[in-house]
C-alpha positions as CSV (number, residue, x, y, z in Angstrom):
1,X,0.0,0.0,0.0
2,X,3.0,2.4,0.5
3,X,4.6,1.9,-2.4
4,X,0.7,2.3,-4.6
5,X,0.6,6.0,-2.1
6,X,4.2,6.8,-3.9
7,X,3.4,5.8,-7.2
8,X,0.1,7.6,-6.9
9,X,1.4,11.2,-5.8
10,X,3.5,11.7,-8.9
11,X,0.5,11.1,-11.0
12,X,-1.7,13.0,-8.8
13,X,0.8,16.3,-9.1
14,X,0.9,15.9,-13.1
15,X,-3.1,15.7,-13.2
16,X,-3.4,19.1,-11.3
17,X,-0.5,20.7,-13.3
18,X,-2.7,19.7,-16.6
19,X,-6.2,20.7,-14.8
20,X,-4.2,24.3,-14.0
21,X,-3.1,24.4,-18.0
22,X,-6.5,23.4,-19.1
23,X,-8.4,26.1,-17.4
24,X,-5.7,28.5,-17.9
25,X,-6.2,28.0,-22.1
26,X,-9.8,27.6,-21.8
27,X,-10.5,30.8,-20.1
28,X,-7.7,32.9,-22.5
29,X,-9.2,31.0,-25.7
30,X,-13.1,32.2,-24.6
31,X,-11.9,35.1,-23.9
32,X,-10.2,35.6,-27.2
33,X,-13.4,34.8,-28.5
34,X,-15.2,36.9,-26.8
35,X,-13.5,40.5,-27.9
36,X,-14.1,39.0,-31.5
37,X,-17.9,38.7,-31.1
38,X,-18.2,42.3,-29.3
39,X,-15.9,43.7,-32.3
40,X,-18.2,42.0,-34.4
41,X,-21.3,43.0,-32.5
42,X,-20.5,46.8,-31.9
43,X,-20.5,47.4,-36.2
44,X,-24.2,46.9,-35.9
45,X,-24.9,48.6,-32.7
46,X,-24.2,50.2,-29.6
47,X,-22.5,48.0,-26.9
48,X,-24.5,48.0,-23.3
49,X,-25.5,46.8,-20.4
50,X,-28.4,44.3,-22.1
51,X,-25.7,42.5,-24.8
52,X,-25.7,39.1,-24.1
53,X,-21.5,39.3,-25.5
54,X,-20.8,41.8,-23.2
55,X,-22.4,40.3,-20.0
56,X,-20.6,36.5,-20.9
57,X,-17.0,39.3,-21.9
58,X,-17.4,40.3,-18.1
59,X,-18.1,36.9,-16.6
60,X,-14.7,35.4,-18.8
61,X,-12.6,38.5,-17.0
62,X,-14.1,38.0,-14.1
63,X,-12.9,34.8,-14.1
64,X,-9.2,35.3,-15.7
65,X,-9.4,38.2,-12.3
66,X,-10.2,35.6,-9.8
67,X,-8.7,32.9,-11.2
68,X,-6.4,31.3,-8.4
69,X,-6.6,34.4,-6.1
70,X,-5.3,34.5,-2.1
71,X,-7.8,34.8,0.3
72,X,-7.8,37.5,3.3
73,X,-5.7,35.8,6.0
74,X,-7.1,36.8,9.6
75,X,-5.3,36.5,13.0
76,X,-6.9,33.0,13.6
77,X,-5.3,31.6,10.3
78,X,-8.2,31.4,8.8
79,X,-8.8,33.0,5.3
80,X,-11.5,35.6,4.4
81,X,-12.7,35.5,0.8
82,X,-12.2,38.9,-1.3
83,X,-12.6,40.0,-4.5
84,X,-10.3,41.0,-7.7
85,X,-11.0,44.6,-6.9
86,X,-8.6,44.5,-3.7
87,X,-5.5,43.6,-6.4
88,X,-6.6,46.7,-8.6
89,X,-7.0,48.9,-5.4
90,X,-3.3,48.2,-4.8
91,X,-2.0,47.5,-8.0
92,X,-3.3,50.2,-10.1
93,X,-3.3,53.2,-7.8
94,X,-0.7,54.8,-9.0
95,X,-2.0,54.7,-12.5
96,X,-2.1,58.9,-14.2
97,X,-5.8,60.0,-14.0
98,X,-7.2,56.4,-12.5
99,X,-10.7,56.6,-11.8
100,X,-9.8,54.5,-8.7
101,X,-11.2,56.8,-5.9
102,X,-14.5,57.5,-7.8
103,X,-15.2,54.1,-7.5
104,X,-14.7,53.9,-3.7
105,X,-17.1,56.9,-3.1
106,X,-19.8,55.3,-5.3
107,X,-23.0,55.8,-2.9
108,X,-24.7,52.8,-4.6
109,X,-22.0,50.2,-5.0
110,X,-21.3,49.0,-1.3
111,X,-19.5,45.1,-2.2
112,X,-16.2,44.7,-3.3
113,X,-17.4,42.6,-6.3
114,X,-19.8,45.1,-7.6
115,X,-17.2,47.6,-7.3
116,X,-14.8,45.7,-9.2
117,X,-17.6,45.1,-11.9
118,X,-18.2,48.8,-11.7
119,X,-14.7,49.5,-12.3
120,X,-14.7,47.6,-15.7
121,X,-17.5,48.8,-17.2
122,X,-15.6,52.1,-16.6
123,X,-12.6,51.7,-17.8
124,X,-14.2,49.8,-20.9
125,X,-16.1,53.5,-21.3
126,X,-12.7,55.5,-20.6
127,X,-11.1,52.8,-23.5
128,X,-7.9,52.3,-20.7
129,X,-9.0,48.5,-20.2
130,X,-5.1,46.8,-21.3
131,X,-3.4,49.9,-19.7
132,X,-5.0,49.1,-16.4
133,X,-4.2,45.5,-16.6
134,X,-0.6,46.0,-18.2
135,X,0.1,48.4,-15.2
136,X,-0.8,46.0,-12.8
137,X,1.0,43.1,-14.4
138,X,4.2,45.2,-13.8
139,X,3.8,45.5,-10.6
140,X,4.8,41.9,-9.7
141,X,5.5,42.0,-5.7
142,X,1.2,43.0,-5.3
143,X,0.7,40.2,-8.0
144,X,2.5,37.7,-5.8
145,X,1.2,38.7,-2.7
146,X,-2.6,38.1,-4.1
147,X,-2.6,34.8,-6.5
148,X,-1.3,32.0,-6.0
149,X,1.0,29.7,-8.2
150,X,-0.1,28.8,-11.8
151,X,-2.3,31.9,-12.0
152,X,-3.1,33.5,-15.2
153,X,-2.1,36.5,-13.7
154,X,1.3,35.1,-13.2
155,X,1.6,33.3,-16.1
156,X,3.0,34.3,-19.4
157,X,-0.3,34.3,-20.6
158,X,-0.9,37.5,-19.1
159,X,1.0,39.9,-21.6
160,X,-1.1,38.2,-24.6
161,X,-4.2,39.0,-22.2
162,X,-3.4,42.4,-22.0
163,X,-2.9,42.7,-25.8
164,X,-6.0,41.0,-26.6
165,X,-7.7,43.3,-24.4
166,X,-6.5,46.5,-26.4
167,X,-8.8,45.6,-29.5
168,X,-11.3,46.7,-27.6
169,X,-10.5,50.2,-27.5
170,X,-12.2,50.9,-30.5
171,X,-15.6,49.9,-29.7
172,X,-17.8,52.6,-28.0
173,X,-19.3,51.4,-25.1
174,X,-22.5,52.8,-23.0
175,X,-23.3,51.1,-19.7
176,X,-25.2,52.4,-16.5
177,X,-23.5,52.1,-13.5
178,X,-27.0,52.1,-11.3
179,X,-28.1,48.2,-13.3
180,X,-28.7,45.6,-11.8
181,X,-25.3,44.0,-13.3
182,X,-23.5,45.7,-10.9
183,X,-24.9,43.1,-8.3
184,X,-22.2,41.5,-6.0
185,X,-24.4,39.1,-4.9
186,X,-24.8,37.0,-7.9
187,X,-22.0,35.1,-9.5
188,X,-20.7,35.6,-12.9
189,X,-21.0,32.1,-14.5
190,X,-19.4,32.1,-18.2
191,X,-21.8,30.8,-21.4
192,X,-20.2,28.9,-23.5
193,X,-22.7,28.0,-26.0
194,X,-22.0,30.8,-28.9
195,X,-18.1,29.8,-29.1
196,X,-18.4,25.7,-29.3
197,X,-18.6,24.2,-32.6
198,X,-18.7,20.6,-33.7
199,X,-16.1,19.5,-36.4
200,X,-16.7,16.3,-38.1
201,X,-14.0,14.2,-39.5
202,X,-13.6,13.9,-43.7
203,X,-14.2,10.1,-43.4
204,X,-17.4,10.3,-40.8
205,X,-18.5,13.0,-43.4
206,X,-18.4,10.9,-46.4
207,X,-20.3,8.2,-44.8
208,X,-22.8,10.1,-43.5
209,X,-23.6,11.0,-46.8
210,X,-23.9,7.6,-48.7
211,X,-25.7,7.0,-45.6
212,X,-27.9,9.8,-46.5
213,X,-28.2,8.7,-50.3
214,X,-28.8,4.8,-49.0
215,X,-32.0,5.9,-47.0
216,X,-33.1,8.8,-49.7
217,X,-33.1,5.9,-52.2
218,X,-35.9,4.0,-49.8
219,X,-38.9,6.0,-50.8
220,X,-39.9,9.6,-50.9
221,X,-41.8,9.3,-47.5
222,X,-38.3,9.4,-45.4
223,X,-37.0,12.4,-48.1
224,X,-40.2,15.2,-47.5
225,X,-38.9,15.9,-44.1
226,X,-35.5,16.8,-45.2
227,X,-36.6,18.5,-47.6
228,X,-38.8,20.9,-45.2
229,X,-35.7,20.8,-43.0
230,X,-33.7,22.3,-45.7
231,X,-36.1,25.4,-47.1
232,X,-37.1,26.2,-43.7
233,X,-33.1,26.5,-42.6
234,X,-32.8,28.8,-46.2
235,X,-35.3,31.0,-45.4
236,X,-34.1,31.4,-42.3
237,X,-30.3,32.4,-43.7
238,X,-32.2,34.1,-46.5
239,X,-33.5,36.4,-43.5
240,X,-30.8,37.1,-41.4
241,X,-29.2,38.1,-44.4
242,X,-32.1,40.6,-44.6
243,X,-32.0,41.6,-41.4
244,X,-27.6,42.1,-41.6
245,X,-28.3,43.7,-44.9
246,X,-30.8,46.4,-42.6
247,X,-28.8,46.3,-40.1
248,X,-25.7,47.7,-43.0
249,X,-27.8,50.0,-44.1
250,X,-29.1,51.5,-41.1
251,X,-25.2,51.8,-40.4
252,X,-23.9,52.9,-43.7
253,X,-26.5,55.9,-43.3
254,X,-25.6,56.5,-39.6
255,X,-22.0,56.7,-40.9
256,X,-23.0,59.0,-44.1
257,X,-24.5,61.1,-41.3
258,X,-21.6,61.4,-39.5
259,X,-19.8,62.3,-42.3
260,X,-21.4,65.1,-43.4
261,X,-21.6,66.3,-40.1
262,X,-18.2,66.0,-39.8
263,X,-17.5,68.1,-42.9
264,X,-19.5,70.7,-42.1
265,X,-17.7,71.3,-38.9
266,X,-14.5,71.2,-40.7
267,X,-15.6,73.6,-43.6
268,X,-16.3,75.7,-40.0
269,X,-13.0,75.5,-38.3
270,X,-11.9,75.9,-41.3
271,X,-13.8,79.7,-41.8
272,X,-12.6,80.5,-38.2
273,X,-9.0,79.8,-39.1
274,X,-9.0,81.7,-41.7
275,X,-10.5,84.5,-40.0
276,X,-7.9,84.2,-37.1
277,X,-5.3,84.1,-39.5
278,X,-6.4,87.4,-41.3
279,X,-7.0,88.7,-37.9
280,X,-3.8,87.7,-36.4
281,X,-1.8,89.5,-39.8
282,X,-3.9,92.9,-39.2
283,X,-2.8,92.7,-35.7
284,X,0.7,92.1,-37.0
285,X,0.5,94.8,-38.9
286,X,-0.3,97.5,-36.5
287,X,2.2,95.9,-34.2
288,X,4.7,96.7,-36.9
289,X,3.1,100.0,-37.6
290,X,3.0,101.1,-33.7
291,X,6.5,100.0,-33.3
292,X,8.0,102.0,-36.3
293,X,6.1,105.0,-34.9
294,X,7.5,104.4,-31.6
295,X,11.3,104.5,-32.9
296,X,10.1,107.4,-35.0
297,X,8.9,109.5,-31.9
298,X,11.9,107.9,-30.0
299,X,14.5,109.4,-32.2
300,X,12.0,112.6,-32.7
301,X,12.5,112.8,-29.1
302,X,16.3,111.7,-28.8
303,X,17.6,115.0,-31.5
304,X,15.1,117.7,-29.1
305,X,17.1,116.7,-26.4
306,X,20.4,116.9,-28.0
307,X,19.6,120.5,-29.0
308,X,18.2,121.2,-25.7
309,X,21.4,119.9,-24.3
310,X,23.2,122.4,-26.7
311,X,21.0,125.2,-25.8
312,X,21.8,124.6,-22.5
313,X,25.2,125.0,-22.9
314,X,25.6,127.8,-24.8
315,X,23.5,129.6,-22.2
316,X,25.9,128.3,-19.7
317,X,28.6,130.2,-21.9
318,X,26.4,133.1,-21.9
319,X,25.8,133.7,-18.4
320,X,29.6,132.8,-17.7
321,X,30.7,135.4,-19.9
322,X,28.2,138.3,-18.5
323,X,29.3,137.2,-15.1
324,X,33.2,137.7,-15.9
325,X,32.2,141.0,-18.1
326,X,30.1,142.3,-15.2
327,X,32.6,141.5,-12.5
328,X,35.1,143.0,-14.5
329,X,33.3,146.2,-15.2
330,X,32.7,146.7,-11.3
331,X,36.3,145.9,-10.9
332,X,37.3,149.1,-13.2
333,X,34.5,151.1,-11.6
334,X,36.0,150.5,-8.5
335,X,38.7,152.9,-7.0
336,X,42.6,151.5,-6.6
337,X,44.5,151.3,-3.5
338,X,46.8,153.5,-4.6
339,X,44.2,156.1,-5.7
340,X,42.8,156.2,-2.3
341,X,46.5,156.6,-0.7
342,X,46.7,159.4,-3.4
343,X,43.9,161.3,-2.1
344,X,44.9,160.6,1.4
345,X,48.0,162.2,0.9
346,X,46.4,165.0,-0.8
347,X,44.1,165.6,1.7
348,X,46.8,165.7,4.4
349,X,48.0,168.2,2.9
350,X,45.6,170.4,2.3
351,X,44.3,170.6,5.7
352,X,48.2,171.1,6.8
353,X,47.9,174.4,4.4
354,X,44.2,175.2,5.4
355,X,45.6,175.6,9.1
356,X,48.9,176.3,9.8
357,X,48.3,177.6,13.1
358,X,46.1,174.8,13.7
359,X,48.6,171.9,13.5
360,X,48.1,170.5,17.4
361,X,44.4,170.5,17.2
362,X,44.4,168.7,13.7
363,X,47.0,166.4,15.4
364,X,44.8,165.3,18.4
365,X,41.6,165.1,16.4
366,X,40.2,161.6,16.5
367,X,39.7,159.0,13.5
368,X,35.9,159.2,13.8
369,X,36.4,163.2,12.8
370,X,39.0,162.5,10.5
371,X,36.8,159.6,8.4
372,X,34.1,162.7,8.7
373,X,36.7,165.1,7.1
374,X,37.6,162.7,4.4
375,X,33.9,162.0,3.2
376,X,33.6,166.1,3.1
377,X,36.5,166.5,1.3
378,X,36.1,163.7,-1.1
379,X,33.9,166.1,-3.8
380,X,36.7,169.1,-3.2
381,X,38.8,166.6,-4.4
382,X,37.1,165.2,-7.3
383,X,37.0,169.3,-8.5
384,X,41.0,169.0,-7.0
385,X,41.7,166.2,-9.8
386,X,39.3,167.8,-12.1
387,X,41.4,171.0,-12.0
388,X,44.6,169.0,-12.2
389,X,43.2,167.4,-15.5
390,X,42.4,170.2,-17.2
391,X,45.8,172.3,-16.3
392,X,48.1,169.1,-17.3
393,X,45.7,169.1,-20.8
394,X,46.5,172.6,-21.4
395,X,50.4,172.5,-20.0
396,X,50.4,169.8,-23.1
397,X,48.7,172.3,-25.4
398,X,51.0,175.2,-24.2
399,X,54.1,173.0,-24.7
400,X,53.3,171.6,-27.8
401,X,52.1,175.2,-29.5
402,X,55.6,176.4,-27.6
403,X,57.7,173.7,-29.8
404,X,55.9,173.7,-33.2
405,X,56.7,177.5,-32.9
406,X,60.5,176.9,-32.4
407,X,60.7,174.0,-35.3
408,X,59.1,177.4,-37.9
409,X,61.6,179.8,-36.4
């Protein structure tokens, strides 16, 4: 029995390493499938809520999310289950403009699984779906610490989910975040219906059909319900090719719509340019014509206030010259020391002639009466050096009359 328990565990170990690879390619594969039906499902209409591929797209990321992830471990060792949206929380927080926090203060989303629903349909509306994902995916310490070993999410099947996922930024999605899909309570369970197809072998299909031609020979009883079979599944691709041919239609004019819409708000922005253009050259313009009349007036202004400068100086010269012409004037206008010692003399000498008998009183008079002679005397001798003038002038006259008279003789 030991040895069967050693042989067996070997055995048991490959089994679960297969079961992990199965589930692993089955969920990626379905999901793969799944972002081709929505591409193929958004050219006809608008993805929401109500889209049966959308609501089994959710359940398959759900899953890839949850696949293998860590329970909650409390401080009795046991673990609490939690959701996907804990690893975003942490992983993605630090993602530019993440819509993270908006989330968390939803009033009407209280679970952590209908926030983590919540959070998909909005990133699926923002079109940021793969960089979410590929942002977490680099952050590999949080993607250890919440899934376990052989997780997608730690897989290398990861990238190629993330790349997948980009396709579906160019579908425009519309979604309500009040639905009833935002539910934590139910769980997402995946429909795998749509992608399973049966493929029959070349050699069962040729014996099927001389099967088929070995009972149609029997009678025409056993053929009439094949034959019903057969118009009833022709007229039913003849109308869902009617209804896609609508469907085209209805989306051909939507687009043609669109288009001209689109035209006429480029033949618009078109207009406005070209009025901001002509605008922004007339503005130009008087730019260029303000600032050549600035330097105008600037050098205008520069040349008055050189020749105010100059006029300035010269009147500098001016009143310098009148100040040294009037200085010197009252400078010649003025008597000379040696004029005034002159006329002291003279008048010491005329009052020793006035007074001969008079000499000790003139000799003890005091300088007060003596400056009080002198200004008297002052116009006597003015007429004094008049006099003196006058008789040296004629002297000159007598003497020159007096030689011309010898020079005939």
């Amino acid at each position: 029995m030991a040895s069967v328990g050693v042989g067996q565990h070997p055995v048991r170990k490959l089994g679960g390493s297969r079961s992990a690879a199965v589930e692993r390619r089955n969920l990626l594969t379905v999901c793969r499938f799944s972002v081709k039906t929505l591409l193929d499902r958004s050219c006809f209409e608008t993805i929401d809520d109500s889209s049966p591929e959308f609501i089994n797209f959710v359940s398959i990321l759900e899953h890839i999310l949850g696949h293998r992830f860590k329970g909650q471990t409390t401080w009795f060792g046991y673990e609490s289950p939690r959701s996907f949206w804990d690893y975003i929380k942490a992983a993605c927080s630090k993602v530019p403009h993440n819509c993270i926090r908006s989330i968390e203060n939803m009033e009407n989303v209280r679970p952590s699984r209908a926030k983590g629903r919540a959070w998909i349909r909005v990133v699926l509306m923002e079109k940021r779906l793969s960089e979410y994902i590929s942002f977490a995916l680099r952050d590999l310490k949080a993607t250890r610490r919440f899934y376990e070993e052989g997780a997608i999410m730690l897989g290398e099947e990861a990238g190629l989910l993330a790349d997948t996922l980009i396709g579906l930024n160019t579908i425009d999605f519309s979604f309500c975040l009040k639905g009833e899909g935002l539910d934590g309570c139910c769980p997402a369970v995946i429909d795998y219906t749509p992608y399973l197809k049966f493929r029959q072998k070349a050699d069962s299909i040729s014996s099927d059909e001389e099967e088929m031609r070995t009972l149609g020979s029997s009678g025409s009883e056993s053929s009439t319900p094949d034959k019903t079979a057969t118009a009833a599944s022709i007229f039913t691709e003849q109308s869902n090719l009617v209804s896609k041919c609508k469907r085209f239609e209805q989306k051909y004019r939507m687009a043609l719509e669109q288009k001209d819409y689109l035209e006429e708000l480029v033949r618009l922005r078109e207009a406005q340019l070209s009025e901001a253009v002509s605008h922004n050259k007339t503005l130009q313009q008087g730019l260029a014509d303000t600032h050549l009349s600035h330097t105008l007036e600037k050098e205008q202004l520069e040349y008055i206030i050189l020749e105010l400068q100059d006029q300035l100086t010269v009147l500098k010269n001016h009143d310098l010259r009148s100040r040294q012409e009037l200085t010197t004037h009252l400078i010649n206008q003025w008597p000379s020391p040696d004029a005034l010692d002159t006329n002291a003399v003279a008048l010491d000498t005329l009052l020793y002639r006035r007074s001969p008998g008079q000499r000790e009183e003139h000799s003890f008079k005091t300088l007060e009466q003596l400056s009080a002679d002198m200004s008297l005397s002052q116009p006597s001798l003015r007429a004094a050096h008049t006099l003196t003038l006058e008789a040296r002038s004629a002297s000159a006259q007598w003497l020159h009359q007096g030689t011309s008279a010898n020079r005939i003789t």
